[in-house]
DRENDO-1510 file (C-alpha; in Angstrom, 1 decimal, always signed):
<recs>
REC; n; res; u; v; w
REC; 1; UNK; +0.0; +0.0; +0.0 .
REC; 2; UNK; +1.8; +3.0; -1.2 .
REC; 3; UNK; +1.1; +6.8; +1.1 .
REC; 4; UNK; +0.8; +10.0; -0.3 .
REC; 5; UNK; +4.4; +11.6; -0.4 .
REC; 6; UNK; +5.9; +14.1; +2.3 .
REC; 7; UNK; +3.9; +17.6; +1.4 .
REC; 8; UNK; +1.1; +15.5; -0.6 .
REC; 9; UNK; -2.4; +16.9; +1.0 .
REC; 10; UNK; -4.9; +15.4; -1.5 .
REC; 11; UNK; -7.2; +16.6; +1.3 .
REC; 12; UNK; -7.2; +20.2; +0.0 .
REC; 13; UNK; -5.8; +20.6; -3.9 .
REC; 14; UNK; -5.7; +18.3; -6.9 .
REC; 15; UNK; -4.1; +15.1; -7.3 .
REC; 16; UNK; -1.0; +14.2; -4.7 .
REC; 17; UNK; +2.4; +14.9; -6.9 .
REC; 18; UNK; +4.0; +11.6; -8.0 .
REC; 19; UNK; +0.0; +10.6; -8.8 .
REC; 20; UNK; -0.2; +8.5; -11.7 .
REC; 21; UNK; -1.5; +10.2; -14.7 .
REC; 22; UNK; -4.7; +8.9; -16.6 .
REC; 23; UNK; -3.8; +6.3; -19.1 .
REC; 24; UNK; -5.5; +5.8; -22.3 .
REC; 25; UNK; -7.9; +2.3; -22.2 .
REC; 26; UNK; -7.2; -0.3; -25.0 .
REC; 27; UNK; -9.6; +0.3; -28.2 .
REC; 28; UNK; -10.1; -3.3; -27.9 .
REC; 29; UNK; -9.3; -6.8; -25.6 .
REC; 30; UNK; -5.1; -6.5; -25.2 .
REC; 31; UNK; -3.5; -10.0; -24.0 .
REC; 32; UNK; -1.4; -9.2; -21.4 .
REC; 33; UNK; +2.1; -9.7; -21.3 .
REC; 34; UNK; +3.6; -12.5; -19.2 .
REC; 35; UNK; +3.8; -12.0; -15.7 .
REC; 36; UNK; +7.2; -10.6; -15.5 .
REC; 37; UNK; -2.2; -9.3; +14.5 .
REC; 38; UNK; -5.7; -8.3; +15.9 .
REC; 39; UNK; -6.5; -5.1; +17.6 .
REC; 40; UNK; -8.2; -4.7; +21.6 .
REC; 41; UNK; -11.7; -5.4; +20.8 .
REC; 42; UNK; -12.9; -2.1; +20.5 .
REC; 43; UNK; -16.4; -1.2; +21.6 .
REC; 44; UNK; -18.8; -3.2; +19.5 .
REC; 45; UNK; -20.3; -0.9; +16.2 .
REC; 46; UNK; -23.9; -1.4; +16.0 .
REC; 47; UNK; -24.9; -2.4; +12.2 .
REC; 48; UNK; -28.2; -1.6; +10.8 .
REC; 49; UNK; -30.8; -4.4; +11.8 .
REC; 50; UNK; -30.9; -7.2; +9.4 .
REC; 51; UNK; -28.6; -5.2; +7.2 .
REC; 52; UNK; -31.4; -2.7; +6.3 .
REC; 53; UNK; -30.0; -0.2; +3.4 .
REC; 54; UNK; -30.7; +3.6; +3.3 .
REC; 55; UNK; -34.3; +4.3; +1.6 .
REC; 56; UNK; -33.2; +7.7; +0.6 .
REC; 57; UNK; -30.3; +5.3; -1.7 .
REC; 58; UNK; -26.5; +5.6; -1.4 .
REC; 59; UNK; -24.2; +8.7; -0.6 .
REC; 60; UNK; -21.6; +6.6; -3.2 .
REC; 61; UNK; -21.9; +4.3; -6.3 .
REC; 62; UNK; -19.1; +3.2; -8.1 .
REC; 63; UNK; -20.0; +1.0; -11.4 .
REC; 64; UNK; -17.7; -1.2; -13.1 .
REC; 65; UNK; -14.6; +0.5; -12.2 .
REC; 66; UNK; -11.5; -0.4; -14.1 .
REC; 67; UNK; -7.8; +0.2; -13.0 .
REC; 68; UNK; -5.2; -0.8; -15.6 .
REC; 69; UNK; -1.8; -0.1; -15.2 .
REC; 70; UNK; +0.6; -0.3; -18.5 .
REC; 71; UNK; +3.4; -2.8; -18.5 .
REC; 72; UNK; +6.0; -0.6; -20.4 .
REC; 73; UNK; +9.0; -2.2; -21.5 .
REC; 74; UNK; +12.8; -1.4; -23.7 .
REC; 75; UNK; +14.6; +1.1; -24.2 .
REC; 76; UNK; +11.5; +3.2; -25.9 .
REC; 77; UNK; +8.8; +2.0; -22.8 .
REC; 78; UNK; +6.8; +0.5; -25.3 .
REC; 79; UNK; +3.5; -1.2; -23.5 .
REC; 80; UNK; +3.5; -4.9; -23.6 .
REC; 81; UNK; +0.2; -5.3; -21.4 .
REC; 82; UNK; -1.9; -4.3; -18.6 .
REC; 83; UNK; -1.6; -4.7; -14.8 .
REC; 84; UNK; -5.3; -5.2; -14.4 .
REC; 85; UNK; -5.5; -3.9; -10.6 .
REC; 86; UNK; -9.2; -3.1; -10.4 .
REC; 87; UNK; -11.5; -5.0; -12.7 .
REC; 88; UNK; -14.9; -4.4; -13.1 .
REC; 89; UNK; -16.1; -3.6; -9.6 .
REC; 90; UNK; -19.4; -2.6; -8.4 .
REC; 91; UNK; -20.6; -1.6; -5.0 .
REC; 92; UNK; -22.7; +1.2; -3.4 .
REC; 93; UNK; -22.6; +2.8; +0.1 .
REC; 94; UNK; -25.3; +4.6; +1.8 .
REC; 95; UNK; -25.3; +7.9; +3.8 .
REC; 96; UNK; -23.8; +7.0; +7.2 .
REC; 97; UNK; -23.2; +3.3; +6.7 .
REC; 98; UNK; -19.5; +1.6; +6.5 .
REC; 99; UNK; -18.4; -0.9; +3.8 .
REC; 100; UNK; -15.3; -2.7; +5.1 .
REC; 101; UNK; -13.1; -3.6; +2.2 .
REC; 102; UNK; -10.8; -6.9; +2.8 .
REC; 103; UNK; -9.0; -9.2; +1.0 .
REC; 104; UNK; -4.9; -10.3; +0.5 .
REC; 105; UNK; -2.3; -7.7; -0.3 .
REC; 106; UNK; -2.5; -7.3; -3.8 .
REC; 107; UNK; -5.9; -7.3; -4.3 .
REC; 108; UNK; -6.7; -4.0; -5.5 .
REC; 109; UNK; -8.2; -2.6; -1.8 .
REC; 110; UNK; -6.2; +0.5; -1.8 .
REC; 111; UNK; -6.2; +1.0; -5.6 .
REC; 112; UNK; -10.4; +1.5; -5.3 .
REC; 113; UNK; -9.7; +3.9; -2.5 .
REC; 114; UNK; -7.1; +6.0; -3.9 .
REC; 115; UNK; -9.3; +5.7; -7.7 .
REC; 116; UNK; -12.3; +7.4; -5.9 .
REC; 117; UNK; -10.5; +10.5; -4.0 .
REC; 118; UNK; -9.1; +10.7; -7.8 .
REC; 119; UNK; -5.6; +10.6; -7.1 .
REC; 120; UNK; -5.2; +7.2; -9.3 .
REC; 121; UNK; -6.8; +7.9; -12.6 .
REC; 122; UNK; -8.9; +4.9; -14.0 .
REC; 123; UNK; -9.6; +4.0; -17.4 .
REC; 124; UNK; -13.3; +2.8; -17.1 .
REC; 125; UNK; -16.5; +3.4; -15.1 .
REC; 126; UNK; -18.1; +5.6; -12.8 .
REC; 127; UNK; -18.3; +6.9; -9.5 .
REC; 128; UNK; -20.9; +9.0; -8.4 .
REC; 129; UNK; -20.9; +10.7; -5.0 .
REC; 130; UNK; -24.3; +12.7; -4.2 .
REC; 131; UNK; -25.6; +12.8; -7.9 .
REC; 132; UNK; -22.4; +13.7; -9.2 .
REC; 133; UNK; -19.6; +11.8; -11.8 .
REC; 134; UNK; -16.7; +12.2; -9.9 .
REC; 135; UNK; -14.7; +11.3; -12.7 .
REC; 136; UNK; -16.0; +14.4; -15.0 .
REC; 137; UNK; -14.8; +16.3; -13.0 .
REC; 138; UNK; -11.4; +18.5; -14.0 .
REC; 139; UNK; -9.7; +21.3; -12.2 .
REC; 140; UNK; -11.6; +23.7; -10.5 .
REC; 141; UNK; -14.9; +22.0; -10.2 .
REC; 142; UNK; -13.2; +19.1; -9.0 .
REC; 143; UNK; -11.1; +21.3; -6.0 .
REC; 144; UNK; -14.2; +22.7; -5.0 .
REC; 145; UNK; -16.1; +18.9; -5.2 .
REC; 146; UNK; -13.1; +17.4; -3.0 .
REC; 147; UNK; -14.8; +19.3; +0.1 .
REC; 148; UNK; -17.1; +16.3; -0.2 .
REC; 149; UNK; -14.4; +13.4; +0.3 .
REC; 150; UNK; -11.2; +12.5; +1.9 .
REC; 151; UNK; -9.0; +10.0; +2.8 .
REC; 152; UNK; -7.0; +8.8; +5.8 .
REC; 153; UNK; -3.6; +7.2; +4.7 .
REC; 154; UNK; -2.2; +3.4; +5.9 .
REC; 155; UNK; +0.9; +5.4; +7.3 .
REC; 156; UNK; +0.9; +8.0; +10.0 .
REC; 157; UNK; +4.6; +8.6; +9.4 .
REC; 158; UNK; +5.1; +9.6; +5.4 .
REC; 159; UNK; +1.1; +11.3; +5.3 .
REC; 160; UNK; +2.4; +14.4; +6.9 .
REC; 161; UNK; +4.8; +16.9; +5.8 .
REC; 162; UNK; +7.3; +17.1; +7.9 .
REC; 163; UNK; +8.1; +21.0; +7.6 .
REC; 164; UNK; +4.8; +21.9; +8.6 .
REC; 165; UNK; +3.8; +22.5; +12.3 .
REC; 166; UNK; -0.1; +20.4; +12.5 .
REC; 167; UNK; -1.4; +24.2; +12.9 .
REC; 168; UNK; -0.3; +24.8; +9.6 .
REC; 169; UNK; -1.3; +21.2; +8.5 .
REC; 170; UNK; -4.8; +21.6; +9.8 .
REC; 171; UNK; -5.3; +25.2; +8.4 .
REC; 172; UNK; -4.1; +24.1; +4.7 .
REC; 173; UNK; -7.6; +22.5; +3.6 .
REC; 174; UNK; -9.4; +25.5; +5.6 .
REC; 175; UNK; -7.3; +28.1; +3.5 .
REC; 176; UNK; -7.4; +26.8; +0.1 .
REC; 177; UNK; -11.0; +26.0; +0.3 .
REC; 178; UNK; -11.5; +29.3; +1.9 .
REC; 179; UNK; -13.3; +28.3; +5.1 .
REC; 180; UNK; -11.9; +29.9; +7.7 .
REC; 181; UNK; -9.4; +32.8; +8.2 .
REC; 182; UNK; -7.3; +35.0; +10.4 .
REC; 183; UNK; -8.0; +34.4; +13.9 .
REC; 184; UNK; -11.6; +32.2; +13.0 .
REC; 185; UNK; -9.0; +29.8; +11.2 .
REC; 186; UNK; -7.2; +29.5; +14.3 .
REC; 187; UNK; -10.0; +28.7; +16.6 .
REC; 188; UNK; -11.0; +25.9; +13.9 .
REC; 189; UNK; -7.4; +24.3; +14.2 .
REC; 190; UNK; -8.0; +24.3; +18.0 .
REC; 191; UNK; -11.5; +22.5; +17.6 .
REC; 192; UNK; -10.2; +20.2; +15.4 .
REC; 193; UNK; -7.3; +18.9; +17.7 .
REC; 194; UNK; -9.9; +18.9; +20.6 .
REC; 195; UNK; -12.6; +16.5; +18.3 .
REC; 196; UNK; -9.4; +14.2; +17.8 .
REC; 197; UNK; -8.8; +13.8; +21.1 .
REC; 198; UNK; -5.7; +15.9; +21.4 .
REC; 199; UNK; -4.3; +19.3; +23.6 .
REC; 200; UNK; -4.7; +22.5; +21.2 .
REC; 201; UNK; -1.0; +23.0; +22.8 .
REC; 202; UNK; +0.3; +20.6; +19.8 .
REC; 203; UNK; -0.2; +23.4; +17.3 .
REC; 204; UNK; +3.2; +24.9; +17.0 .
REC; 205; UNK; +4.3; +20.9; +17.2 .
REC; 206; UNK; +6.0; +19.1; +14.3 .
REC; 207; UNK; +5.0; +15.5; +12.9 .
REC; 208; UNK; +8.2; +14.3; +14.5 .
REC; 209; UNK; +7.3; +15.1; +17.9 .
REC; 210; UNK; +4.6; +12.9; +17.9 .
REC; 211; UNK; +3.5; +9.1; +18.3 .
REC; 212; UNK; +2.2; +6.9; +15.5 .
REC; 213; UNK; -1.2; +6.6; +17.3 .
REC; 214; UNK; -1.5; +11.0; +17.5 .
REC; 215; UNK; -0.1; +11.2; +13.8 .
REC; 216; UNK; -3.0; +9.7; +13.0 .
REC; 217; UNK; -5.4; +11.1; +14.8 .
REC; 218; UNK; -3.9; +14.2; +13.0 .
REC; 219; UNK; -4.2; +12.6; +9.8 .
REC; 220; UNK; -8.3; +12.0; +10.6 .
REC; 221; UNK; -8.5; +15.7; +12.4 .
REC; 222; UNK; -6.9; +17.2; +8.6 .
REC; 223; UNK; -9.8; +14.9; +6.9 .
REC; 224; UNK; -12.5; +16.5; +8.7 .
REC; 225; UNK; -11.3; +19.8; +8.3 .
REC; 226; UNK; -13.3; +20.5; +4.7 .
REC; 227; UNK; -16.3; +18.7; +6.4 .
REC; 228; UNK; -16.6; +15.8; +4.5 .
REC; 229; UNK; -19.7; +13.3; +3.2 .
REC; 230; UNK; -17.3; +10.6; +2.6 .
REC; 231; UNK; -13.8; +9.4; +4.4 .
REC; 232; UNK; -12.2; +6.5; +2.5 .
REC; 233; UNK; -10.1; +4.7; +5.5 .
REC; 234; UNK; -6.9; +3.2; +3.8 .
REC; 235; UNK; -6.0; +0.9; +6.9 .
REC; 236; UNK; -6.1; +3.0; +9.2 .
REC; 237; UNK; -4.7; +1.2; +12.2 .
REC; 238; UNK; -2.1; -1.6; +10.6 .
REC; 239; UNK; +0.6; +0.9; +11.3 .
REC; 240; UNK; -0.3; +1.8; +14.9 .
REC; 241; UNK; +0.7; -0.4; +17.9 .
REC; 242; UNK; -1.9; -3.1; +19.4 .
REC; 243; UNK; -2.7; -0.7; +22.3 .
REC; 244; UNK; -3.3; +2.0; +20.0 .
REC; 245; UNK; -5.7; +0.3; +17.5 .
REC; 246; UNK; -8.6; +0.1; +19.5 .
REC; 247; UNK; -8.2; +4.1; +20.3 .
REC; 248; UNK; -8.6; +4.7; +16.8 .
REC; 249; UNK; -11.1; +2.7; +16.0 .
REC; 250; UNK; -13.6; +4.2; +19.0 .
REC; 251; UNK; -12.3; +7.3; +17.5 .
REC; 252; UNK; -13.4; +6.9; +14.0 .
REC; 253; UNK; -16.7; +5.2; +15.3 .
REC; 254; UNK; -17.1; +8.4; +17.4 .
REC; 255; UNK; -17.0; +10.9; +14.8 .
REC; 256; UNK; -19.5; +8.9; +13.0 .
REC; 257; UNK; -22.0; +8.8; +15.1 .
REC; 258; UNK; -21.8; +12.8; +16.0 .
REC; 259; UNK; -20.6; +13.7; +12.0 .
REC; 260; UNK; -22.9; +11.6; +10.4 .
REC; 261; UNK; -20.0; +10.3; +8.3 .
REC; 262; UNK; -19.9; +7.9; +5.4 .
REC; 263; UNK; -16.8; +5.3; +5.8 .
REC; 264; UNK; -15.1; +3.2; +3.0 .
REC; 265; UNK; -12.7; +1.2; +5.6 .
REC; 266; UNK; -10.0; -1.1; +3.9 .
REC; 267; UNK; -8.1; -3.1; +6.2 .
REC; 268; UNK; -6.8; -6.8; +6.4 .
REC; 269; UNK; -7.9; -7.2; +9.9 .
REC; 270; UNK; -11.4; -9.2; +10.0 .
REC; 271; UNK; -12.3; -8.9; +13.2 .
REC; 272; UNK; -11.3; -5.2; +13.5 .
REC; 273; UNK; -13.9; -5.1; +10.0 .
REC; 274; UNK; -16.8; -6.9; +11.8 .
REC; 275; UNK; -16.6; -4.2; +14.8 .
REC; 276; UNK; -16.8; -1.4; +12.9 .
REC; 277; UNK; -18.4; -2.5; +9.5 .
REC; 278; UNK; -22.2; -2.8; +8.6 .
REC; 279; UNK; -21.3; -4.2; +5.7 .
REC; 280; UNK; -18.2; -6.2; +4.0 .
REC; 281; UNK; -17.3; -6.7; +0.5 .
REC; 282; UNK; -14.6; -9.2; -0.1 .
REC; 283; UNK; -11.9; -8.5; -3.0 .
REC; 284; UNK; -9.8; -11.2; -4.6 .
REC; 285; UNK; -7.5; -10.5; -7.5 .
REC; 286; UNK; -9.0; -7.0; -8.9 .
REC; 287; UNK; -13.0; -8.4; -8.6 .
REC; 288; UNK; -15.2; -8.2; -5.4 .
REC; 289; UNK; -16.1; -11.8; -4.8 .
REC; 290; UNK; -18.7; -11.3; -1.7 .
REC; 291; UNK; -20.7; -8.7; -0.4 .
REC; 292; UNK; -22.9; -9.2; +2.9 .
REC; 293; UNK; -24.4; -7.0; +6.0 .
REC; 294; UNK; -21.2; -8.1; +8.4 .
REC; 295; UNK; -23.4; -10.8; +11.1 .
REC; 296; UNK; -24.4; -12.3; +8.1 .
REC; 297; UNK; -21.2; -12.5; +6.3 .
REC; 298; UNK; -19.2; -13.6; +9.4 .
REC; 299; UNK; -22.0; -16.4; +10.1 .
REC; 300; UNK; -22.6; -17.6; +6.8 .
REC; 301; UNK; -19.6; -16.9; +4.7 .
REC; 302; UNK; -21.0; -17.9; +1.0 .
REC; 303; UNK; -17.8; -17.7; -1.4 .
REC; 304; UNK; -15.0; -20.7; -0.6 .
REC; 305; UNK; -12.5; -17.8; -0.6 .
REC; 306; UNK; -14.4; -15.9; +2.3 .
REC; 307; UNK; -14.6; -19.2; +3.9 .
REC; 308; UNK; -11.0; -19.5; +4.0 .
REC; 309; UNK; -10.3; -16.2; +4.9 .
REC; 310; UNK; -12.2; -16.2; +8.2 .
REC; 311; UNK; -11.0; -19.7; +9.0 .
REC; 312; UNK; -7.9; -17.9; +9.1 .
REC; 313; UNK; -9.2; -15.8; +12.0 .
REC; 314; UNK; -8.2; -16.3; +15.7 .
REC; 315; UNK; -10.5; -17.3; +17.8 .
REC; 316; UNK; -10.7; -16.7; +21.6 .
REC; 317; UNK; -11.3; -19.4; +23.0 .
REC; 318; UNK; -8.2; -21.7; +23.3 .
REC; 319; UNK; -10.0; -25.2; +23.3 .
REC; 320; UNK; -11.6; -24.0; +20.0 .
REC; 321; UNK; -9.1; -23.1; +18.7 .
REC; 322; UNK; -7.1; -26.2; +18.9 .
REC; 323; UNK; -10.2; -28.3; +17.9 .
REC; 324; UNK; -10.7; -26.4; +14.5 .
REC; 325; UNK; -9.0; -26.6; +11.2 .
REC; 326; UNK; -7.8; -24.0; +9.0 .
REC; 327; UNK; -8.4; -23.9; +5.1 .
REC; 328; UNK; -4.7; -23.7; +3.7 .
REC; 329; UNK; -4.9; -21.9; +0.1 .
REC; 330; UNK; -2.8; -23.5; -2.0 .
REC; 331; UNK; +0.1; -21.1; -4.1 .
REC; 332; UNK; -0.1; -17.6; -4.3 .
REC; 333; UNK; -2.6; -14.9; -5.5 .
REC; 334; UNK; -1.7; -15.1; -9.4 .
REC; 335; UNK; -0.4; -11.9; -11.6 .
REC; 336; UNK; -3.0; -9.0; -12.1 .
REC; 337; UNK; -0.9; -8.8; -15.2 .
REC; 338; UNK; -2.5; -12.3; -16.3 .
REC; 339; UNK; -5.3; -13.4; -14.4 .
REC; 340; UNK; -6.8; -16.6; -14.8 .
REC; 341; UNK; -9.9; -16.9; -17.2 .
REC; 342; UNK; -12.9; -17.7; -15.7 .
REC; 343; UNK; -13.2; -17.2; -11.6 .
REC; 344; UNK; -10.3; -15.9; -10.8 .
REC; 345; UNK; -9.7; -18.1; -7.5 .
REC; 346; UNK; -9.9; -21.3; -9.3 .
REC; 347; UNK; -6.7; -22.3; -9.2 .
REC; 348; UNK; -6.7; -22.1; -5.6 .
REC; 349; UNK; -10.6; -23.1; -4.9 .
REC; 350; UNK; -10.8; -26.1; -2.4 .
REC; 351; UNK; -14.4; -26.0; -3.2 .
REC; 352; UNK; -13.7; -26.8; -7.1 .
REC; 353; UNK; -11.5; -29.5; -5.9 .
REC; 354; UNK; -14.2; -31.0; -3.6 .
REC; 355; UNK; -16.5; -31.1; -6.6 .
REC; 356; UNK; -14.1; -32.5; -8.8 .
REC; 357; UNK; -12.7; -29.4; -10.5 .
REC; 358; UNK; -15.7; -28.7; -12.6 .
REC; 359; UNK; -15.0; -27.4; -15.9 .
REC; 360; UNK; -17.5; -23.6; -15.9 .
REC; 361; UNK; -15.2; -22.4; -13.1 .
REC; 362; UNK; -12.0; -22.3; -15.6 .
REC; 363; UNK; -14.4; -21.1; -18.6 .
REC; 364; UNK; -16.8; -18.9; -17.0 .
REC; 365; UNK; -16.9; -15.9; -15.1 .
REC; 366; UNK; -19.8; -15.5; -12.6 .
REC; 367; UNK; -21.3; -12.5; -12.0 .
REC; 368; UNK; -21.8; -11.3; -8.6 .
REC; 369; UNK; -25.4; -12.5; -7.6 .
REC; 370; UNK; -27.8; -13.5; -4.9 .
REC; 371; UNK; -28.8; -17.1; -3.9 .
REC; 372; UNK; -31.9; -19.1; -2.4 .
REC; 373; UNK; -30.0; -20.0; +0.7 .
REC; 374; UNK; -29.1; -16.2; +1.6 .
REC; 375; UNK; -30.8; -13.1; +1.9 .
REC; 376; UNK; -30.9; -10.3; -1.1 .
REC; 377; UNK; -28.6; -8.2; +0.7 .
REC; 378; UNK; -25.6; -10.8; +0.3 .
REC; 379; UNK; -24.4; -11.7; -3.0 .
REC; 380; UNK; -21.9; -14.0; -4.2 .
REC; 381; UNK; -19.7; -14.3; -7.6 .
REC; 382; UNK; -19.4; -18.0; -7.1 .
REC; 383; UNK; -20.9; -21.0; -9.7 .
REC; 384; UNK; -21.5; -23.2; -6.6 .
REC; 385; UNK; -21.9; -21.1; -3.2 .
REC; 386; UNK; -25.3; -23.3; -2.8 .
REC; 387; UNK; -23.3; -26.1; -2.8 .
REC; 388; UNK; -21.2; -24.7; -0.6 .
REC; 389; UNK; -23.8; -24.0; +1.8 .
REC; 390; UNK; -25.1; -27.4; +2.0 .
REC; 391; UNK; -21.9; -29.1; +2.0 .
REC; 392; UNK; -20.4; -27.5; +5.8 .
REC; 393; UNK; -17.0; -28.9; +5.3 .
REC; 394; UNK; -15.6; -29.8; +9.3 .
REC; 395; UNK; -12.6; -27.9; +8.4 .
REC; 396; UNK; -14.6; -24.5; +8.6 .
REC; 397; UNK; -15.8; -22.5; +11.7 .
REC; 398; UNK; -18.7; -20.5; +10.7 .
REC; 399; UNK; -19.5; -19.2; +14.0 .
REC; 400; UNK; -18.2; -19.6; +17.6 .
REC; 401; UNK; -19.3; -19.4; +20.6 .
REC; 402; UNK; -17.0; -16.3; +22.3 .
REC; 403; UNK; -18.0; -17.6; +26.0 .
REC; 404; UNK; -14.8; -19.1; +27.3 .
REC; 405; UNK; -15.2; -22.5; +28.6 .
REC; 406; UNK; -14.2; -23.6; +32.2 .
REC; 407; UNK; -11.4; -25.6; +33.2 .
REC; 408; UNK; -12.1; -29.2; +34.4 .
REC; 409; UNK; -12.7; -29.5; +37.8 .
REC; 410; UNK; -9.9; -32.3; +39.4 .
REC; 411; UNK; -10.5; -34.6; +41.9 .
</recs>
């Protein structure tokens, strides 16, 4: 996951220098070159019931969003193919909700974040915020329409420049947006170190002086400065100690609740996700494979590679957790350069395997889709998740039982 450069403050110009510049989309189908811990269980978020969505519809839509990257190659920097890091994803988000976003490194979480705050350019789709294409947007109108949406960066460290005191970190977005000035400007600063949890006596402070856990809460205080609909969480917390985690989580969920705030949280971390998410989509090699309210998701996982992941999970009870078995995925998450045809996580699938590596997986790619055996809020983009359902392999833990068990009594 790659952090906007030192002096990069997407949060109140245009794109963060070093941004990648929009590349030109293929007239037609290019073959691709040849591949060259858990947090302190924070206070439990409250989902909506049954994972109800938003009558008045979604604050965000994104529509088969595409991400290619150019393989360039010799002395000239020809392109030989595509790095195909986001491929035709869908999802919405309604007004106040929060979508986790999980999957492996690699996946393309962080490219869909950094795609909608426009500082990675894609080459198809949409993404419409409040009744608005994003991605029409060009130079002023779209300064003026970042107001709406911001970001929180993986790393505390490299997101703030260094030469700047957090006074004048915090009063950048306020100036260039013209929100605040003079002595008004000031007070806002103040405000905003005080809704973060931190002493307005940090203003003449440097990044430097600071802990990875109050960097970040700086980082989140220079997000809300513009007032944002929309704050796309880029792991927040991965770089932050254990004891610091569950701070910033509270925080976020805080702000939330009193802001009315719209989250897009990314994180690898599934049981930080189901504490703070009301809904999770699943990502796996540039596609969303599963999207579910979070209870459901966690308690019936319908793709084979959301099975896997949470069988991956710890579990807090120690007896359990000995008695369990993990799903091992075989190899490694293939090239985005040249994905496999078909469903994408059939050459690691221990579900194909158990069906006898049917042939549709390899030739077929299934769209993402409700079932009978779940609800219409949780889809799936697998050829066999009913199977899946009925067959409960004993080597997955769908749900368990967080009451520790007591020790036998001797004697």
């Amino acid at each position: 996951m790659t952090a906007t450069p030192h002096g990069a403050n997407p949060a109140a110009a245009g794109p963060a220098p070093g941004s990648l510049a929009p590349v030109t989309p293929p007239a037609a189908p290019v073959t691709p070159a040849a591949p060259a811990a858990s947090a302190t269980a924070p206070a439990a978020h409250q989902p909506s019931p049954s994972g109800a969505r938003n009558p008045a519809g979604p604050l965000l839509a994104v529509k088969d969003l595409q991400v290619y990257f150019p393989i360039l190659t010799g002395v000239l920097r020809r392109r030989t193919g595509w790095v195909k890091a986001v491929d035709g994803v869908d999802f919405e988000i309604d007004r106040g909700e929060t979508l986790g976003l999980v999957g492996e490194s690699g996946s393309g979480k962080t490219t869909i974040g950094r795609t909608i705050v426009r500082i990675t350019q894609p080459i198809g789709g949409s993404i419409d915020l409040g009744g608005t294409d994003l991605l029409a947007l060009k130079g002023e109108d779209l300064r003026r329409r970042r107001r709406q949406f911001q970001m929180v960066f993986q790393d505390p460290y490299s997101s703030l420049d260094p030469r700047q005191t957090v006074g004048d970190i915090l009063a950048e977005p306020l100036r260039v947006h013209n929100l605040a000035a003079g002595k008004e400007r000031d007070r806002r600063v103040a405000e905003l170190l005080d809704l973060v949890g931190l002493d307005a006596a940090f203003i003449e402070r440097y990044p430097h002086e600071f802990s990875g856990g109050q960097r970040q809460r700086i980082g989140i205080a220079r997000a809300l400065a513009v007032e944002p609909e929309l704050i796309v969480c880029d792991e927040p917390i991965s770089a932050l100690d254990v004891s610091i985690q569950a701070q910033v989580i509270n925080l976020l969920e805080r702000l939330q609740a009193d802001l009315n705030l719209t989250y897009l949280f990314i994180a690898h971390d599934l049981a930080v996700v189901r504490h703070i998410a009301d809904r999770v989509a699943v990502m796996y090699l540039g596609k969303i494979v599963e999207v579910g309210p979070s209870d459901r998701l966690y308690q019936q996982p319908l793709h084979p590679y959301t099975v896997a992941l949470l069988s991956a999970v710890p579990v807090p009870d120690a007896r359990t957790e000995r008695s369990r078995r993990r799903i091992i995925l075989r190899g490694d998450i293939p090239s985005p350069a040249n994905p496999p045809t078909g469903c994408r996580f059939h050459t690691r699938c221990w579900l194909r395997e158990k069906l006898g590596n049917p042939e549709i997986c390899a030739t077929t790619d299934p769209p993402l889709a409700a079932i009978p055996e779940a609800g219409p809020e949780q889809t799936v983009a697998c050829h066999f998740a009913s199977e899946q359902v009925a067959l409960r392999p004993d080597d997955v833990v769908v749900e368990v039982d967080e009451t520790p068990v007591p020790a036998p009594v001797e004697g």
